[in-house]
N, CA, C and O of each residue as an XYZ file, in Angstrom:
320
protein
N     -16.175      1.810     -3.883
C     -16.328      2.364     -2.559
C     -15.933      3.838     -2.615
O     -14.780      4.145     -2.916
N     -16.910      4.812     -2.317
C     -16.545      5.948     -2.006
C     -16.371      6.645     -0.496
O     -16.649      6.101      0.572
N     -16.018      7.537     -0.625
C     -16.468      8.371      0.846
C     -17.565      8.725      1.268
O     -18.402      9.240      0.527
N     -17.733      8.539      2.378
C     -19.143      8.540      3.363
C     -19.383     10.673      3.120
O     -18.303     11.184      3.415
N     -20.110     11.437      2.835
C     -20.645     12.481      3.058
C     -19.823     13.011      3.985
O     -19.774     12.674      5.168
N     -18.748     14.391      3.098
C     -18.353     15.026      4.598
C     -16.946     14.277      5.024
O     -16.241     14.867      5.842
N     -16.504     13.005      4.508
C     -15.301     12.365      4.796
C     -14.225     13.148      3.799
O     -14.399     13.523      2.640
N     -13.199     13.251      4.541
C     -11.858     13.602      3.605
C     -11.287     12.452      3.577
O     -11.115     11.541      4.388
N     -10.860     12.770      1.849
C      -9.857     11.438      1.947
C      -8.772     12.358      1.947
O      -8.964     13.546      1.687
N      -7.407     11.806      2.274
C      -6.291     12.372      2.291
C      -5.037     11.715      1.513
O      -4.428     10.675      1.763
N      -4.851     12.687      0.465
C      -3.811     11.909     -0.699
C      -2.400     12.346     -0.458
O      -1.563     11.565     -0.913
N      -1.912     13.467      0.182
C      -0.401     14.318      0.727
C       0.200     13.674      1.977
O      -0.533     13.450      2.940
N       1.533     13.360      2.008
C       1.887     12.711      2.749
C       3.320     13.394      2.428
O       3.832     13.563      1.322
N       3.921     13.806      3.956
C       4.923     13.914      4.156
C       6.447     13.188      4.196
O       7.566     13.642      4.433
N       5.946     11.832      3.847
C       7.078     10.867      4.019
C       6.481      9.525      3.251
O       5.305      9.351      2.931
N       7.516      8.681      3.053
C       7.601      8.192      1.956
C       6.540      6.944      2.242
O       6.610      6.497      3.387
N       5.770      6.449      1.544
C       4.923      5.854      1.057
C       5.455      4.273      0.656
O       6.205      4.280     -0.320
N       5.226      3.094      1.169
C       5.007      1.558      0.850
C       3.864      0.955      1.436
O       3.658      0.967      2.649
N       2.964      0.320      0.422
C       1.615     -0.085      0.200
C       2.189     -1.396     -0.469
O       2.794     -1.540     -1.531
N       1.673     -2.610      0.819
C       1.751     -3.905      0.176
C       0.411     -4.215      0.233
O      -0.261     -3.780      1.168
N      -0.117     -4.957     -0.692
C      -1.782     -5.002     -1.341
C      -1.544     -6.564     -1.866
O      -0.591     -7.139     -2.390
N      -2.882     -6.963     -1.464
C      -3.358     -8.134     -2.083
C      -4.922     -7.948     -2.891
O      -5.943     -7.377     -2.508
N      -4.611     -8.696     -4.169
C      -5.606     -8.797     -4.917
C      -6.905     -9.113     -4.847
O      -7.806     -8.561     -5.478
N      -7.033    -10.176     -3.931
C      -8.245    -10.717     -3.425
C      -8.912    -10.093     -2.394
O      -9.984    -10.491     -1.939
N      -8.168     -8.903     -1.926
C      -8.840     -8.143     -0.684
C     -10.435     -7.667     -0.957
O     -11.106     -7.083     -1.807
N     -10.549     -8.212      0.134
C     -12.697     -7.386      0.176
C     -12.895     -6.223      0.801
O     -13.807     -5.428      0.571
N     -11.534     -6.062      2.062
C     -11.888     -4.975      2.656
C     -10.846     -3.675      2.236
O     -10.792     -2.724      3.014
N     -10.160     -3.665      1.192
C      -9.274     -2.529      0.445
C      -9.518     -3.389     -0.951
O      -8.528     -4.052     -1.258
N     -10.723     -3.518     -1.921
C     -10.886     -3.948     -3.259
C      -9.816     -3.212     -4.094
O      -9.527     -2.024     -3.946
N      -9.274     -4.038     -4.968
C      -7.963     -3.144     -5.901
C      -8.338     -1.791     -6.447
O      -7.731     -0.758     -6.165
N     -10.006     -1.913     -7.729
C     -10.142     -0.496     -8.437
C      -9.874      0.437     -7.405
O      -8.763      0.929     -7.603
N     -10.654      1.094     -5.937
C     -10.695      2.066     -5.584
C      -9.197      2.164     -5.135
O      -8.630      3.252     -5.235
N      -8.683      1.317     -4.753
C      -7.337      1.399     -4.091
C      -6.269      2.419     -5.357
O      -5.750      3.531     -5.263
N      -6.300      1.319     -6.550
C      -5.667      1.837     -7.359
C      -5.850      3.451     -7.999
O      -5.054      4.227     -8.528
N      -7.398      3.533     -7.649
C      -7.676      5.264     -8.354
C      -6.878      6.091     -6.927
O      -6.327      7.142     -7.254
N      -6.805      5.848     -5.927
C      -6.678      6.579     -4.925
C      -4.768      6.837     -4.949
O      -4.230      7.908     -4.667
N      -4.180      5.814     -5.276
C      -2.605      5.430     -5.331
C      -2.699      6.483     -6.729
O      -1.594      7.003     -6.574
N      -3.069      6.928     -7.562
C      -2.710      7.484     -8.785
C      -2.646      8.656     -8.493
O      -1.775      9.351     -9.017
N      -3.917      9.416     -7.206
C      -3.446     10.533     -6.746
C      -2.701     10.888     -5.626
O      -2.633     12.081     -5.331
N      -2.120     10.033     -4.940
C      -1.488     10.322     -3.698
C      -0.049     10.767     -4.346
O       0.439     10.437     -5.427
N       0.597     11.845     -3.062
C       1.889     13.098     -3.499
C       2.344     12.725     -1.851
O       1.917     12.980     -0.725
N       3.579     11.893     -2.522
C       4.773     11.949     -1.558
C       6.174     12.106     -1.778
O       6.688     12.664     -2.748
N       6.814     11.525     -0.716
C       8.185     11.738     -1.296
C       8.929     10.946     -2.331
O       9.972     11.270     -2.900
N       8.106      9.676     -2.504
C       8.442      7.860     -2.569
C       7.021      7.645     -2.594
O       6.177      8.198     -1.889
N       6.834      6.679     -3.592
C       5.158      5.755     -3.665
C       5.439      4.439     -3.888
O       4.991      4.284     -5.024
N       5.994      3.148     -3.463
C       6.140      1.975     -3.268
C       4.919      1.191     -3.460
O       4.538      0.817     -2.350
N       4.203      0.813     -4.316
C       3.127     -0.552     -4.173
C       3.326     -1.685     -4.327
O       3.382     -2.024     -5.509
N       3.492     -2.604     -3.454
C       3.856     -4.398     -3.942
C       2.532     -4.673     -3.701
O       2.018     -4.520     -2.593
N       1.700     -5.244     -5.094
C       0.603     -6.175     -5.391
C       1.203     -7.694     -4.839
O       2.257     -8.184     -5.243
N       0.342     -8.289     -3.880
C       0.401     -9.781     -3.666
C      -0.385    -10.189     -4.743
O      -1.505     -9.703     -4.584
N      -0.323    -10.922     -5.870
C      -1.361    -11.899     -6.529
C      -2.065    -12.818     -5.857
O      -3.119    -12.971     -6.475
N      -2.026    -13.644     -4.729
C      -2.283    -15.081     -4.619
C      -2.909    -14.549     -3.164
O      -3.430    -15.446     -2.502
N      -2.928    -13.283     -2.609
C      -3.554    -13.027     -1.325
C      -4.731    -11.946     -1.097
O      -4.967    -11.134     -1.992
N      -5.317    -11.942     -0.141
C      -5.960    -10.892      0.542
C      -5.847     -9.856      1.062
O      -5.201     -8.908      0.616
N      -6.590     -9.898      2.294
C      -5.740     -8.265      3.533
C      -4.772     -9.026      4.309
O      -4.380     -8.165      5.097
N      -4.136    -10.097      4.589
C      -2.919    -10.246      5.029
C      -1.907    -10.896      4.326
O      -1.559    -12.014      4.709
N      -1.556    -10.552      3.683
C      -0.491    -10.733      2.135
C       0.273    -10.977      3.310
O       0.021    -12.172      3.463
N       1.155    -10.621      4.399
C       2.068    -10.959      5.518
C       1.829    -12.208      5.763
O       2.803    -12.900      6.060
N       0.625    -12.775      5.713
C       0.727    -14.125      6.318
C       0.829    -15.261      5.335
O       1.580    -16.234      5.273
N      -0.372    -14.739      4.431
C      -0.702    -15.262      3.155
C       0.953    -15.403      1.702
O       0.934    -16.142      0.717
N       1.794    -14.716      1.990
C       3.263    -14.689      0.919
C       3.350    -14.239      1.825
O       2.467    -13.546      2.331
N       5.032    -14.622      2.595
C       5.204    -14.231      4.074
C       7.055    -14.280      2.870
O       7.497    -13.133      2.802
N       7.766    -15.091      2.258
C       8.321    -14.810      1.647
C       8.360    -13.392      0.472
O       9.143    -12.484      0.191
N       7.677    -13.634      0.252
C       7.396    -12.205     -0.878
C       7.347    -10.666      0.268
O       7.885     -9.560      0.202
N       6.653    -11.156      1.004
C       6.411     -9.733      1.808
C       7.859     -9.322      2.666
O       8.303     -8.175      2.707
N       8.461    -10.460      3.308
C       9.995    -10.199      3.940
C      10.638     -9.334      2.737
O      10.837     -8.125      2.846
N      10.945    -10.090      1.568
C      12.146    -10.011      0.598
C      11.636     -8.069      0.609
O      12.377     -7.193      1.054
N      10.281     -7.822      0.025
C       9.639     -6.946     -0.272
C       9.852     -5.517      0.360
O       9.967     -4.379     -0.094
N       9.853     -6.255      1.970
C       9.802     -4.970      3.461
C      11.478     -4.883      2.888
O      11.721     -3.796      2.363
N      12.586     -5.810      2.913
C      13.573     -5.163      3.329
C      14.621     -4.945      2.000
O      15.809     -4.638      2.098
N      13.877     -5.181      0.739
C      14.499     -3.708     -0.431
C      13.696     -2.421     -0.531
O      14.284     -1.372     -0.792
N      12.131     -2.454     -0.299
C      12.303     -1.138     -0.193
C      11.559     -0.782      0.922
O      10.603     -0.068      0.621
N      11.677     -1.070      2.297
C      11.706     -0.162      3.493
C      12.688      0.141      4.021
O      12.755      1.315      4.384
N      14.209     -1.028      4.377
C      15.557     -0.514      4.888
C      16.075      0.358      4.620
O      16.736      0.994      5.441
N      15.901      0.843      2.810
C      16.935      1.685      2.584
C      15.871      3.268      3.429
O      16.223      4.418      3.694
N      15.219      2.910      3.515
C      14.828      4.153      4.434
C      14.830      4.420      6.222
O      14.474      5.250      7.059
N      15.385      3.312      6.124
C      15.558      3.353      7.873
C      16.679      4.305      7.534
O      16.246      5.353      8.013
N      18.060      4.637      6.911
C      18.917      6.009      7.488
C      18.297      7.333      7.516
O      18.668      8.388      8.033
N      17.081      6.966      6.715
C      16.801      8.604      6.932
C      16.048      9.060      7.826
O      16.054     10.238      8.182
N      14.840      7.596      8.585
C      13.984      8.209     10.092
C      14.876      8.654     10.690
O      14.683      9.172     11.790
């Protein structure tokens, strides 16, 4: 999947970055995901791959995704 003519993609991000991803997704497929994660520039780049899910890895590993959100998103709640 590329960009539509004229679309920016946008890889710079001012603040820190967590991307939970599932493998089986149709509508974020891993290759493009993964070329796009190799160039993104933040402060922090976090990716948790679900193996066993789709686009709602939250519902689909609802264990994996809790444990996941709160080692590495809390420690960034002191700094919002």
């Amino acid at each position: 999947m590329s960009p539509r003519q004229g679309e920016v993609v946008r890889t710079a991000f001012d603040v820190p970055m967590l991307q939970f991803l599932g493998r089986h997704d149709w509508t974020t497929p891993t290759p493009p995901v993964e070329r796009w994660i190799e160039r993104v520039s933040t402060p922090s780049t976090h990716v948790v791959w679900f193996e066993n899910s789709a686009h709602l890895c939250m519902l689909e590993e609802p264990g994996k995704f809790v444990v996941s959100l709160v080692e590495l998103a809390l420690p960034h709640a002191d700094t919002a």
